[in-house]
C-alpha positions in Angstrom: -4.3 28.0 80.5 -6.5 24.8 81.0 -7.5 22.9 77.3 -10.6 24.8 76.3 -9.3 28.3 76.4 -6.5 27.0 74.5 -8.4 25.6 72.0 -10.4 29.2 72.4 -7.0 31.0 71.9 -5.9 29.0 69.3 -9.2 29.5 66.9 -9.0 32.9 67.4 -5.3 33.4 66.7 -6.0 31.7 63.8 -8.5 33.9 62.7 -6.4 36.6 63.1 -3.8 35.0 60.2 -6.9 35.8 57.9 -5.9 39.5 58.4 -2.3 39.3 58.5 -0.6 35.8 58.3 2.5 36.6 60.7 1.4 38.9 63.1 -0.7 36.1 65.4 2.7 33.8 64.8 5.0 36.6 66.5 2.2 37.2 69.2 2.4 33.7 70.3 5.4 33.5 69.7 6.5 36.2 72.0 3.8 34.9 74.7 5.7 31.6 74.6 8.7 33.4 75.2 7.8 34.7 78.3 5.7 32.5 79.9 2.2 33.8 79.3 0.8 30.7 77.6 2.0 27.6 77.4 3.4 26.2 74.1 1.7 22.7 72.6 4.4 20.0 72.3 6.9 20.3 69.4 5.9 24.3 69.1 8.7 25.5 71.8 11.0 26.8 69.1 7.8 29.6 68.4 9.2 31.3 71.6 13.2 30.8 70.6 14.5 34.3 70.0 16.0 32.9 66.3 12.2 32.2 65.2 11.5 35.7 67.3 13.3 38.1 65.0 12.4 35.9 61.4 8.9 36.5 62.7 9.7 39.8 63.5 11.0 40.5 60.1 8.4 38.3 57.9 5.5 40.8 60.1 7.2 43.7 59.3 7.4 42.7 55.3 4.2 41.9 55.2 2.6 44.7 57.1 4.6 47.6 54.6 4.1 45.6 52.0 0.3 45.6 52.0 1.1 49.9 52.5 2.7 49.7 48.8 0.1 50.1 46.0 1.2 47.0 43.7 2.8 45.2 46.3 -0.9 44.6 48.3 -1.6 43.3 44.8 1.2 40.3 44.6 0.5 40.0 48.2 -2.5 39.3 47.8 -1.9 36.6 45.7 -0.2 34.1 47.7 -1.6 35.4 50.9 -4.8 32.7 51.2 -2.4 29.4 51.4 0.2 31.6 53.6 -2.5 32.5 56.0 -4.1 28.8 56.3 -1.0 28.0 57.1 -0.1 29.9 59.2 -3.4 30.1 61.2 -3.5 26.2 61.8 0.2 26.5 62.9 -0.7 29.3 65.4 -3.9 27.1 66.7 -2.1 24.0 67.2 0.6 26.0 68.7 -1.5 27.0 71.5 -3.9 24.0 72.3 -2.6 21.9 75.4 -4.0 19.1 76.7 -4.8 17.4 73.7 -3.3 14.2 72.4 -1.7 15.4 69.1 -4.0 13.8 66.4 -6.9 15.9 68.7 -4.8 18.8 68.5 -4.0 18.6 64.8 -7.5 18.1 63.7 -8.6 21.1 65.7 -6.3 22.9 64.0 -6.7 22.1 60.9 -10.8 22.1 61.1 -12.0 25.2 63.3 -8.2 27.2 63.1 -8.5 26.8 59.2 -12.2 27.4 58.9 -11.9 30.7 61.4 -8.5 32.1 58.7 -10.8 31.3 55.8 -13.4 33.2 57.2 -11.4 36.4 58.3 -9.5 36.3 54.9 -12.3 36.2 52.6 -14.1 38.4 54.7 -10.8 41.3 54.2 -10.6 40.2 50.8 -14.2 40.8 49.7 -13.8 44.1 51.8 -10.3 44.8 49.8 -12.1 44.1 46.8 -15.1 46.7 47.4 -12.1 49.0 48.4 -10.2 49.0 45.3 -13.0 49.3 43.2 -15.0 52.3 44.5 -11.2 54.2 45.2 -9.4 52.7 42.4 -6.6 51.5 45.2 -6.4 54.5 47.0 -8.1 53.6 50.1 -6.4 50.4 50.4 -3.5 51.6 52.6 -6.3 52.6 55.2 -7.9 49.1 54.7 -5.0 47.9 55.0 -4.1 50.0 58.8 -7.8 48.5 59.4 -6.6 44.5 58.4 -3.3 44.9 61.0 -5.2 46.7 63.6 -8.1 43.9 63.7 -4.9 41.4 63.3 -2.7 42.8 66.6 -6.6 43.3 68.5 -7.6 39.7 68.0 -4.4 38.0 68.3 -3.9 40.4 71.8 -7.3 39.5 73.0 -6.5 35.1 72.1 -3.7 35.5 74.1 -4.9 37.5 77.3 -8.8 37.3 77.3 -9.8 33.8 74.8 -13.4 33.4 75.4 -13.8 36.9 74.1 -11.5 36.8 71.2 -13.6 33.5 70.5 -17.4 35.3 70.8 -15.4 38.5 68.6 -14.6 35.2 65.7 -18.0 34.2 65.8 -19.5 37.9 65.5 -16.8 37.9 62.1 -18.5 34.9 61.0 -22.0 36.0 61.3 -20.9 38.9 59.7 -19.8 37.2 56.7 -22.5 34.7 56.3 -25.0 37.8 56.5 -23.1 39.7 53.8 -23.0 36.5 52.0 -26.9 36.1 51.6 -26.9 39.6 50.8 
């Protein structure tokens, strides 16, 4: 993968942390593992079969828990700083060909701006959710926030330039239903 769709992937796998934190970290992490995009220096152990299965697990905890009435609640909580975390980990693990303060500050800039945007866009939309169902639609938001997570994390890794122009169609969206 030459530098700019890297840098491509990496935005958009970040802006899939703003939906769920880990799945875009296991994605890459199993496309590092076999070969299907090249790791960033320092970010080989993503693709190690120990960080594999505590991915693994940490997705799987976090995708039921958001099924659990409640537990979506706590999650909720101390998901935001998880998931900018976790997205500017998942951009800079992706973006080659960059000297590392280039890589960093990409990362941190556009792969933090793009999770802040996905995640207050799903929680205003959580928000809306719980109040007009009183919580019971939010395991169907919920199947909505993981699909749109595995989709744009899928799409980063195989086709970047259109997970990109999909990230930018999630930010219009949310600047129009800002003004609104």
């Amino acid at each position: 993968m030459n530098t700019a769709l890297s840098i491509f992937a990496g935005i958009a796998l970040a802006a899939a942390a703003g939906f769920r934190a880990f799945v875009p970290l296991l994605a890459a992490g199993l496309a590092i593992h076999f070969d299907l995009v090249d790791a960033a220096p320092g970010f080989a152990w993503l693709g190690e079969p120990v960080a594999l299965a505590a991915l693994a697990a940490a997705t799987l905890i976090e995708v039921i828990g958001y099924f659990v009435p409640g537990v979506d609640h706590a999650l909720d909580v101390i998901a935001a700083p998880v998931a900018l975390i976790a997205g500017i980990t998942v951009a800079a693990s992706v973006m080659v060909g960059l000297p590392d303060w280039l890589r960093w500050l990409a990362a941190i800039v556009a792969g933090g701006a793009a999770t802040t945007a996905t995640y207050s866009l799903t929680s205003l939309g959580r928000l809306k959710s719980t109040a007009v169902s009183g919580g019971l639609a939010n395991p169907v938001y919920a199947g909505g926030e993981l699909a749109g997570s595995a989709l744009l994390a899928a799409l980063a890794l195989l086709v970047p330039v259109i997970a990109l122009i999909a990230v930018a169609a999630l930010v219009l969206l949310l600047i129009r239903r800002r003004r609104r």
